[in-house]
Backbone as JSON, one array per atom type, in Angstrom:
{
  "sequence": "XXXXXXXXXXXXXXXXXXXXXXXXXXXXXXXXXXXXXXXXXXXXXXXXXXXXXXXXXXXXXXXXXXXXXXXXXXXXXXXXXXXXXXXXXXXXXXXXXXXXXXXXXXXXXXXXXXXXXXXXXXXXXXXXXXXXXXXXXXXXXXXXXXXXXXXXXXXXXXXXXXXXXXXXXXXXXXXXXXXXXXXXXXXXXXXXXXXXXXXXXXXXXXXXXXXXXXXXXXX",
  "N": [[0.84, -1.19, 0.0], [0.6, 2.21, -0.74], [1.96, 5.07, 0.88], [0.1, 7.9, 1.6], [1.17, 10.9, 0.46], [1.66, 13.66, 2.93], [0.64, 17.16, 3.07], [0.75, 20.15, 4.09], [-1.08, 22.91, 4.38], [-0.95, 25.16, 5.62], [0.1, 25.94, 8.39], [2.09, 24.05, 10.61], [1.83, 22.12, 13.61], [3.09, 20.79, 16.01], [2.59, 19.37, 19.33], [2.25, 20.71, 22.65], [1.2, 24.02, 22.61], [1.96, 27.3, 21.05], [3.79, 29.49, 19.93], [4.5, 32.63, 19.66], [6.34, 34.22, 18.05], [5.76, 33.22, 15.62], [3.77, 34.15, 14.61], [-0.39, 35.61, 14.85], [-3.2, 35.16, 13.7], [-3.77, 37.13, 11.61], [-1.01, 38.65, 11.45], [0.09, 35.65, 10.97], [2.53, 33.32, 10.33], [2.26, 31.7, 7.27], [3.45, 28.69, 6.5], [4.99, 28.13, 8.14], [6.42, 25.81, 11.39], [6.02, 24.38, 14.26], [7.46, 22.34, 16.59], [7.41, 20.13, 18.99], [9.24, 18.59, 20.05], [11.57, 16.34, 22.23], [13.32, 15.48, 18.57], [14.14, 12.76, 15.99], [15.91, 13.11, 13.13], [17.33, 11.41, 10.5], [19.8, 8.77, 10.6], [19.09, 6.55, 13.31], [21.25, 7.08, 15.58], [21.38, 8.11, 18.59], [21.5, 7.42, 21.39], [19.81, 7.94, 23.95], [17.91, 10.81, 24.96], [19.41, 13.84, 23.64], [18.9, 16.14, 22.76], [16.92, 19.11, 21.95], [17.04, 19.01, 19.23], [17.42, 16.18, 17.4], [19.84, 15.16, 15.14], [20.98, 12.86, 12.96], [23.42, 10.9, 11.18], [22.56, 10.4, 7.36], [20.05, 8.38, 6.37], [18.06, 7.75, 4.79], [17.72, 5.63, 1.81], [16.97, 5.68, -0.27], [17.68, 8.15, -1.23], [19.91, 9.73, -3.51], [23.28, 9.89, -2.59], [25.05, 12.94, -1.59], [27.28, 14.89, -2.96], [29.01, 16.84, -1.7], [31.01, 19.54, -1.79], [33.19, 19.18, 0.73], [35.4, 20.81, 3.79], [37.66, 19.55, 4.02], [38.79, 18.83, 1.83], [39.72, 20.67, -0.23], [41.84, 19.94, 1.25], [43.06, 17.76, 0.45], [42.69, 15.69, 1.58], [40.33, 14.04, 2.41], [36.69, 13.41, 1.78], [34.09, 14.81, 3.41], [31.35, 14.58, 2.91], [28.21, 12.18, 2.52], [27.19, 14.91, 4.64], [25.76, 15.39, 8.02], [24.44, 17.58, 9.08], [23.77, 20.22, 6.8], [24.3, 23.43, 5.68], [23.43, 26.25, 3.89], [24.5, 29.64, 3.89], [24.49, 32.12, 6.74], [24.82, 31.1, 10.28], [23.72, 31.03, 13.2], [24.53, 31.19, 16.78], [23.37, 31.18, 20.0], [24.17, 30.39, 22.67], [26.66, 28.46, 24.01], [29.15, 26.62, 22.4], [29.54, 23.24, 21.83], [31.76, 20.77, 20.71], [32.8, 17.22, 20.05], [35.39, 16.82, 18.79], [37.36, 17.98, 15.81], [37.34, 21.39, 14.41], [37.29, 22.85, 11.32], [37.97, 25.03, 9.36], [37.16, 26.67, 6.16], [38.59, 27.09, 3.11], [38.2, 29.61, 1.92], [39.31, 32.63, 2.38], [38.37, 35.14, 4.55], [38.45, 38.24, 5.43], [41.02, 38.54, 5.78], [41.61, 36.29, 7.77], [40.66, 32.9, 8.83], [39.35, 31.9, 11.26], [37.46, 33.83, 13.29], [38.08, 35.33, 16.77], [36.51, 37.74, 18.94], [36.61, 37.36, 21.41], [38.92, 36.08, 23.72], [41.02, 33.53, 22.97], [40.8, 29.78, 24.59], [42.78, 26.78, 25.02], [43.38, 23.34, 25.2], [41.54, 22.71, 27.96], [41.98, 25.68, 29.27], [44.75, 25.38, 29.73], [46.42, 26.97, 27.69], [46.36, 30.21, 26.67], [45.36, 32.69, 24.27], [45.87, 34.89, 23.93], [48.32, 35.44, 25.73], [50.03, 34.59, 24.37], [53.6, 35.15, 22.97], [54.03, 36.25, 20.2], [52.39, 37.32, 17.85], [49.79, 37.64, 15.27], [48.32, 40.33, 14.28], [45.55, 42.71, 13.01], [46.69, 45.55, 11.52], [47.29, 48.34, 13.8], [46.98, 50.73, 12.75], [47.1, 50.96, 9.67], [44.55, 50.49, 7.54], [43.64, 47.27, 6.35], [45.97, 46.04, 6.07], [48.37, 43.53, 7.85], [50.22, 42.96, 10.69], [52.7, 41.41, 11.97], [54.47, 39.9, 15.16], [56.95, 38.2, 16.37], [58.92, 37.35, 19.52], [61.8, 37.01, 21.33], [62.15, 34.76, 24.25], [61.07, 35.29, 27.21], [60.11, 37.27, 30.24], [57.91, 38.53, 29.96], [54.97, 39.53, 27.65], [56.75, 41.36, 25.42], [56.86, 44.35, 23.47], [60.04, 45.2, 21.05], [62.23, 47.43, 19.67], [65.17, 47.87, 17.76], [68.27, 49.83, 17.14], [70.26, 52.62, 16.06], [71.89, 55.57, 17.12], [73.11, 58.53, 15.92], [74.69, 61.49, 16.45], [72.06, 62.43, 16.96], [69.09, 63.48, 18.94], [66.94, 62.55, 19.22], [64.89, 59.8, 19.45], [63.18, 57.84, 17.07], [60.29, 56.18, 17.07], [58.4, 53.39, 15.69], [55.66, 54.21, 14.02], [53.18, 52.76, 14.04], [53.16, 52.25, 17.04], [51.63, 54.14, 18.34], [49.24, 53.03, 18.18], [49.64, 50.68, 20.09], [51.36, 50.27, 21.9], [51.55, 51.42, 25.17], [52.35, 54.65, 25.76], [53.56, 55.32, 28.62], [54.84, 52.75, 29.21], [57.27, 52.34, 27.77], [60.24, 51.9, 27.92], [63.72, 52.6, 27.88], [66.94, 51.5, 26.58], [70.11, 52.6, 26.84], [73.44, 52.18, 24.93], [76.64, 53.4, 25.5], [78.99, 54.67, 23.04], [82.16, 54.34, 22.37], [83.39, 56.12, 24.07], [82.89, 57.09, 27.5], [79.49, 57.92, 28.3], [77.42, 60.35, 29.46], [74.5, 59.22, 29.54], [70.54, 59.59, 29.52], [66.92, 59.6, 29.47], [64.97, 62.29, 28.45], [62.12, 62.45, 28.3], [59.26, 61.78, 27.1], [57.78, 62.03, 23.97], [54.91, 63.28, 21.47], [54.48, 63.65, 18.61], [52.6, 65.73, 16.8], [50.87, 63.61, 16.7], [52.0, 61.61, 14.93], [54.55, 60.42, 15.16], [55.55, 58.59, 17.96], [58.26, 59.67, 20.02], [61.18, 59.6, 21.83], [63.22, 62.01, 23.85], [66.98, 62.14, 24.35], [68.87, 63.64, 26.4], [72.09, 64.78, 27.2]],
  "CA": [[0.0, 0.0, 0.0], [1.2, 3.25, -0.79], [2.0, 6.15, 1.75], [0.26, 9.2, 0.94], [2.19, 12.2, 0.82], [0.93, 14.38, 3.54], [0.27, 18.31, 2.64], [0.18, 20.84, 5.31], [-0.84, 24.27, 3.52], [-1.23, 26.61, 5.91], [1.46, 25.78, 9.39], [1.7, 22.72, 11.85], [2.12, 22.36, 15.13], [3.6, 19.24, 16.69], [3.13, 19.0, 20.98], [1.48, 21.8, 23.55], [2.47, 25.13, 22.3], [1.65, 28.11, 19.86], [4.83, 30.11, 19.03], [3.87, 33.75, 19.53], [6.92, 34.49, 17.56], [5.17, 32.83, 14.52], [2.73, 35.37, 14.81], [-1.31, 35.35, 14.89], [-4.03, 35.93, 13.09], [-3.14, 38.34, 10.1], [0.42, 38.35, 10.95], [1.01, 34.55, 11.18], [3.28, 32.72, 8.97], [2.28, 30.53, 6.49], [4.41, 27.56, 5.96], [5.85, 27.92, 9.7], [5.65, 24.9, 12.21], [6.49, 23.96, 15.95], [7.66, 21.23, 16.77], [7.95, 20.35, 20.6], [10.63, 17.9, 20.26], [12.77, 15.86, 20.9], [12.7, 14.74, 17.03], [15.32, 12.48, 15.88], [16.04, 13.5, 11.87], [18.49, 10.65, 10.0], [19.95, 7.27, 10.86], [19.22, 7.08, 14.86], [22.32, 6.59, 16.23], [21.1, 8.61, 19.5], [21.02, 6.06, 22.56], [19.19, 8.38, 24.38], [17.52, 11.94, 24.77], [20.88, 14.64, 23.61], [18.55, 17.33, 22.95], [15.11, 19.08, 21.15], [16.85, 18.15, 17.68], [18.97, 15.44, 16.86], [20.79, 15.32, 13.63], [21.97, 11.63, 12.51], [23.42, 10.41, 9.11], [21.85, 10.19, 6.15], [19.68, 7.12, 6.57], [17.68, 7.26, 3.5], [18.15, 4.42, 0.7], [15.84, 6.37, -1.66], [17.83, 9.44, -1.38], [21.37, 9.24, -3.76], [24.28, 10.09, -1.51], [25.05, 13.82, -2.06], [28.48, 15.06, -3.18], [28.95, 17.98, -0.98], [32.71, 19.51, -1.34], [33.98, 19.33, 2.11], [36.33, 21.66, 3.51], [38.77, 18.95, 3.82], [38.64, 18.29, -0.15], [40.64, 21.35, -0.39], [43.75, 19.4, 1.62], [43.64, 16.59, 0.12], [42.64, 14.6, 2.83], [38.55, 12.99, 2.32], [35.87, 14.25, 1.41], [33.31, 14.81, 4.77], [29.7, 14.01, 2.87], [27.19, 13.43, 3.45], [27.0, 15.59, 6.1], [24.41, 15.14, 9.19], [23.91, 19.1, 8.82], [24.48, 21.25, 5.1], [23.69, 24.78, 5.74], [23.78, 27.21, 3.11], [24.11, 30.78, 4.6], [24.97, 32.49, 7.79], [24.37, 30.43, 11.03], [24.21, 31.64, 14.91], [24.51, 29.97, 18.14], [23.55, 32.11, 20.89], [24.96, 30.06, 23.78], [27.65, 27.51, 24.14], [29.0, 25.52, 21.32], [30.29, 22.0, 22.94], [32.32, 20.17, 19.62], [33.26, 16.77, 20.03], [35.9, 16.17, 17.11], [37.7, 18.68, 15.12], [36.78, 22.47, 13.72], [38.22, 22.88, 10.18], [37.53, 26.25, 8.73], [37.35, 27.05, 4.78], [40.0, 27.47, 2.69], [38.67, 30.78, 1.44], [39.95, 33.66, 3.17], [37.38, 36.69, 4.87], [39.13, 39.82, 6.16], [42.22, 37.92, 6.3], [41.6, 35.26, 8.47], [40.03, 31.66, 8.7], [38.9, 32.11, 12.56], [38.01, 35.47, 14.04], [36.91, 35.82, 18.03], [35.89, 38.51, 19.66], [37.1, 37.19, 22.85], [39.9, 35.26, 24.26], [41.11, 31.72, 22.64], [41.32, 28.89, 25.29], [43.03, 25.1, 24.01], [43.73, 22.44, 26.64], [40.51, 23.07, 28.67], [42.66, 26.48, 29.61], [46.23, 25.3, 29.74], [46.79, 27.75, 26.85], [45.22, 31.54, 26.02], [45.84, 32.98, 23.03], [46.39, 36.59, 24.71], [49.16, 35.31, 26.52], [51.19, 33.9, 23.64], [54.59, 36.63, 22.42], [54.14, 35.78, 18.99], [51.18, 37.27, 17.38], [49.5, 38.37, 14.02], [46.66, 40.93, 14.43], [45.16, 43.6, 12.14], [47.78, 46.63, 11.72], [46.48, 49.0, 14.58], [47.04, 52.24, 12.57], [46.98, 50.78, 8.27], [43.49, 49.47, 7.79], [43.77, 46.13, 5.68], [47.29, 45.52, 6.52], [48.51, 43.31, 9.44], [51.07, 43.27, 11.8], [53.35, 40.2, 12.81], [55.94, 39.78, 15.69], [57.56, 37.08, 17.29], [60.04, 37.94, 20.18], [62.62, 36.22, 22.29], [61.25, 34.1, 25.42], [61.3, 35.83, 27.83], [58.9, 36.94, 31.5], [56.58, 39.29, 29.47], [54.75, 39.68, 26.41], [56.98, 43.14, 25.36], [57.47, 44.84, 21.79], [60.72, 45.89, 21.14], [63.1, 47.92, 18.45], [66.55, 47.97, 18.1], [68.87, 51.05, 16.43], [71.81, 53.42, 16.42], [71.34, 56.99, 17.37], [73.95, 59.15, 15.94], [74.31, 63.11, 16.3], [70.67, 63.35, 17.24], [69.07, 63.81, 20.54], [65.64, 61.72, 19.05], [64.7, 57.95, 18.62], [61.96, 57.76, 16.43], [59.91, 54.77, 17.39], [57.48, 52.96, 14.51], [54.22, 55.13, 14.12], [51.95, 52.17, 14.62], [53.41, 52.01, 17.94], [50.78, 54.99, 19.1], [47.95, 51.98, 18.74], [50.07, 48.81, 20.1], [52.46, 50.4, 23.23], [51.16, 52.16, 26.04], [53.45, 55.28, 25.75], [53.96, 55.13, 29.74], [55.6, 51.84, 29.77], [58.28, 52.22, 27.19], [61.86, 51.73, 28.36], [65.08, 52.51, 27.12], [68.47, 51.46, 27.3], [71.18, 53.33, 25.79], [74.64, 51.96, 24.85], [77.86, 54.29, 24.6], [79.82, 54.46, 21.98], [83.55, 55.28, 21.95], [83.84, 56.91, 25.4], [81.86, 56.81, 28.37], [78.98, 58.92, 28.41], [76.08, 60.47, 31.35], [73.14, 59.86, 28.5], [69.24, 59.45, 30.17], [66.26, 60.03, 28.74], [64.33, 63.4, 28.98], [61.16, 63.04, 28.06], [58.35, 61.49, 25.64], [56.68, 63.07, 22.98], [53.58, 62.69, 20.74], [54.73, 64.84, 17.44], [51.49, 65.9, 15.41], [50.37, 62.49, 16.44], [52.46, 61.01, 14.14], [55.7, 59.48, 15.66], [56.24, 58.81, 19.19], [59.54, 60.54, 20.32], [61.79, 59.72, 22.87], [64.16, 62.76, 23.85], [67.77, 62.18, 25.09], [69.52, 64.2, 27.08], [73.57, 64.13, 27.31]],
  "C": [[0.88, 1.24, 0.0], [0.88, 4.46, -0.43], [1.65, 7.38, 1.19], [0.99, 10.37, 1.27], [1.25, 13.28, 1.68], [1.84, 16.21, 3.52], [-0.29, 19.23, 3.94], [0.34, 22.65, 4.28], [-0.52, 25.23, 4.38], [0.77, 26.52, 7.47], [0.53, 24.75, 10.49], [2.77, 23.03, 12.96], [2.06, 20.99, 15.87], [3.65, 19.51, 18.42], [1.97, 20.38, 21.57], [2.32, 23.18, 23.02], [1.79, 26.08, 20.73], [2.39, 29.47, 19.98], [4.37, 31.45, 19.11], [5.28, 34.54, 18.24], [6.76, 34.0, 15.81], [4.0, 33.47, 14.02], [1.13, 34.52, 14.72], [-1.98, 35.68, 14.13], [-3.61, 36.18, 11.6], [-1.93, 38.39, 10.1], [1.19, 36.92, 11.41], [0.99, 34.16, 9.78], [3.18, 31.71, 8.38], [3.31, 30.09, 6.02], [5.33, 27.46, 6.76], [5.6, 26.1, 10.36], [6.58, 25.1, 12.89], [6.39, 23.13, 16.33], [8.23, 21.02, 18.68], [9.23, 20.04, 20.89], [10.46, 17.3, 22.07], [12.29, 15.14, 19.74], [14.2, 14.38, 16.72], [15.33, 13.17, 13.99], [17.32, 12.65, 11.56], [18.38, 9.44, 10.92], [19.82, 7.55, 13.08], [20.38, 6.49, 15.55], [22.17, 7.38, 17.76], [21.19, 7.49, 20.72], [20.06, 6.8, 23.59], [18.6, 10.3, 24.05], [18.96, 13.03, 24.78], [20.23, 15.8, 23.53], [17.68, 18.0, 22.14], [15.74, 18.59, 19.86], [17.98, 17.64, 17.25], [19.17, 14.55, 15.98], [21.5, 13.45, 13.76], [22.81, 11.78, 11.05], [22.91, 9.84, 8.03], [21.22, 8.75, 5.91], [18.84, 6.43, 5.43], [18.17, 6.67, 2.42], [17.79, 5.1, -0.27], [16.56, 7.5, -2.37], [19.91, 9.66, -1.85], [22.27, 10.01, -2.6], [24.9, 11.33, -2.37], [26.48, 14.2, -2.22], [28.36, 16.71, -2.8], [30.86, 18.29, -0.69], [33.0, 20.04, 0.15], [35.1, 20.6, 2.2], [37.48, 20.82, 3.71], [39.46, 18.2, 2.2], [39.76, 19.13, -0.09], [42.05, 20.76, 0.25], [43.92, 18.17, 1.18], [43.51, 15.75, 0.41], [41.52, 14.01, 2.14], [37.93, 13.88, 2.4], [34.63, 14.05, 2.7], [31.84, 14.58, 4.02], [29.62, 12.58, 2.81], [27.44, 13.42, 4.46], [25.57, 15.63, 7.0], [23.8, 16.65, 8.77], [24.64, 19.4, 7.88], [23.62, 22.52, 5.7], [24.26, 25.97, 5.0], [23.92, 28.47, 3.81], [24.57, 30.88, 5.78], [24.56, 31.57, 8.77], [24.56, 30.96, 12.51], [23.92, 31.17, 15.91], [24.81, 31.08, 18.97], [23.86, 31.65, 22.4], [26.28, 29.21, 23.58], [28.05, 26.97, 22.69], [29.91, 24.11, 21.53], [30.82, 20.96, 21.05], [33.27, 19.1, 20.14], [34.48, 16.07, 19.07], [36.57, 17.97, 16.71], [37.01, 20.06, 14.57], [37.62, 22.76, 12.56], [37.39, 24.31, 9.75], [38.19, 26.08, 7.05], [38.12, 27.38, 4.37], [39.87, 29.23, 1.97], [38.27, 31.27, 2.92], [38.93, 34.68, 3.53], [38.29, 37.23, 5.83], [40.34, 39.38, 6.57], [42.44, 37.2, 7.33], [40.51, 34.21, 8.51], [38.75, 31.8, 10.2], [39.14, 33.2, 13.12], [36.9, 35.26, 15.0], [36.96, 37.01, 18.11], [36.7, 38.84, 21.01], [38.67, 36.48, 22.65], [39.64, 33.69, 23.69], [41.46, 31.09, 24.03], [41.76, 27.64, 24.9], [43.27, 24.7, 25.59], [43.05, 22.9, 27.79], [40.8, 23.97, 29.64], [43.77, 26.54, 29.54], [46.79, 26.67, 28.6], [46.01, 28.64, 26.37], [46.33, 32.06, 25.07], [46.81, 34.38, 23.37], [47.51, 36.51, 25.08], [50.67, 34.98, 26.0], [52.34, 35.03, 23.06], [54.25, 36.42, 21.11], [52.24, 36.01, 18.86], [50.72, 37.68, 15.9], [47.94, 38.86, 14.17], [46.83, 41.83, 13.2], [46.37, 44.92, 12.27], [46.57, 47.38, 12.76], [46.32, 50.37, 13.77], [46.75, 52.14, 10.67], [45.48, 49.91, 7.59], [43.91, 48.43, 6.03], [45.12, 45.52, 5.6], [47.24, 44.93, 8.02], [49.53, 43.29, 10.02], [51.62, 41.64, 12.69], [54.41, 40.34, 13.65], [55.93, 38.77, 16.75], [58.58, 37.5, 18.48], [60.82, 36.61, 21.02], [62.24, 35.35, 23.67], [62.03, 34.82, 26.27], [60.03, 36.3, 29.26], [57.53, 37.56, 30.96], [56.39, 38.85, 28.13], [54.8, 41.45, 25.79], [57.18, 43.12, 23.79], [58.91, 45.59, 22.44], [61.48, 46.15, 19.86], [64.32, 48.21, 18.88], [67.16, 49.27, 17.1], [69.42, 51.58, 17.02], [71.34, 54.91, 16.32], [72.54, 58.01, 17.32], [74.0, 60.63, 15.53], [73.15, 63.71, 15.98], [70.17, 63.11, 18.76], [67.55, 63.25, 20.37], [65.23, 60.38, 18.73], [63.16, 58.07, 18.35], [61.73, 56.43, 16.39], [58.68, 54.69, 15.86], [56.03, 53.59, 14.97], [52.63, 54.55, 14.23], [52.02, 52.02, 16.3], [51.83, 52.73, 19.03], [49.5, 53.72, 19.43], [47.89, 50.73, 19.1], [50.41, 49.15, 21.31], [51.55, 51.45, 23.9], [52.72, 53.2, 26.07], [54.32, 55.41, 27.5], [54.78, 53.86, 30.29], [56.85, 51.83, 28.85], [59.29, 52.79, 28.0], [62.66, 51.97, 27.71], [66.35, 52.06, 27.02], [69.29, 51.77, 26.0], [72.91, 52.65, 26.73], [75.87, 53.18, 24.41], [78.4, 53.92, 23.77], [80.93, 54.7, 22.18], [84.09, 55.69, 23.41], [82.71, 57.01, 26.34], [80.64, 58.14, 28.34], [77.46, 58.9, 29.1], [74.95, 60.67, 30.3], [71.51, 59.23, 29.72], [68.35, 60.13, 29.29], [65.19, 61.57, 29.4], [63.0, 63.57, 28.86], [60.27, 62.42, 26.83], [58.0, 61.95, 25.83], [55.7, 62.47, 22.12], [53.89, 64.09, 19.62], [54.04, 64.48, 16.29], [51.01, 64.04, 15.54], [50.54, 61.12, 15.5], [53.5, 59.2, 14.61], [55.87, 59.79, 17.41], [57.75, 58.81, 19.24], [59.78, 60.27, 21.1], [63.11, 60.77, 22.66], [65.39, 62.3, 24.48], [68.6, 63.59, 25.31], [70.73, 63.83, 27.57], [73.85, 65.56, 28.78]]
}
């Protein structure tokens, strides 16, 4: 006997419950539904209740097996379809996101990077923050679409530093992105003599035309 295809024109409603966000009346949405859940969708590999909707693998016989380029196609590796979830378009998760297994991001590129937080990276259920690491590559603070890499020496902090020779002037001109990377109150100096001993100290930072931070010496 053969299953008729069941036709819902207007919107269904699966469990106790009517969606005020589906609107009423005059402004409800045809071709909405609400579903109470839990609803399994795909092969049930669930052993128990995980949560209102849970995603298996592709369990249908009827339905050819879809060739969906993975983002691991691009390395070479295997190709990940079918996939339990395909989602064309933007997607947003407004609490937690708990990932057992791997996150592979796309091989194309947006705003120059694969993965962009907001916040703070954690790996090793904290052992390691991103913030914390000397070695970074962010957005230039001062060139918009340029970025900004530096690695430094191990050492107790995470400091920037520049090296150079300062001869028959009384100014070290520091790099002009500095104004949106260094707190001008913590920069340090240390000055080497040259040739003969000499009583040098510094006199004084400057902010010239907002351009270049200035450190003055004084002999």
């Amino acid at each position: 006997m053969k299953v008729p295809d069941l036709f819902v024109g207007k919107r269904l409603f699966v469990g106790i419950g009517n969606p005020e966000c589906l609107g009423r009346g005059p402004l409800e949405i045809r071709g909405s539904a609400y579903m109470e859940g839990p609803t399994v969708t795909g092969f049930p590999v669930f052993p128990n209740v995980w949560g209102t909707v849970m995603i298996g693998p592709l369990a249908n016989l009827e339905s050819p097996p879809p060739l969906i380029p993975g983002v691991l196609v691009a390395c070479g590796i295997v190709n990940n379809s079918p996939y339990s979830l395909s989602v064309i378009g933007d997607a947003a998760i407004f609490s937690n996101l708990d990932v057992d297994g791997i996150i592979t991001a796309g091989a194309i590129v947006r705003a120059g990077a694969l993965i962009q937080s907001q916040g703070d990276v954690f790996a090793f259920c904290g052992a390691h923050r991103l913030s914390k690491k000397k070695d970074f590559d962010i957005p230039h603070p001062t060139k918009k679409g340029w970025r900004l890499t530096h690695a430094c020496v191990e050492g107790p902090e995470a400091a920037v530093y520049i090296r150079g020779r300062v001869k028959n002037k009384t100014e070290i001109n520091l790099p002009n992105y500095w104004k949106g990377l260094v707190d001008i109150d913590t920069i340090t100096v240390n000055l080497t003599s040259v040739g003969s001993h000499q009583d040098v100290i510094i006199k004084r930072w400057m902010m010239k035309k907002y351009i270049f931070n200035l450190v003055e010496i004084c002999q």
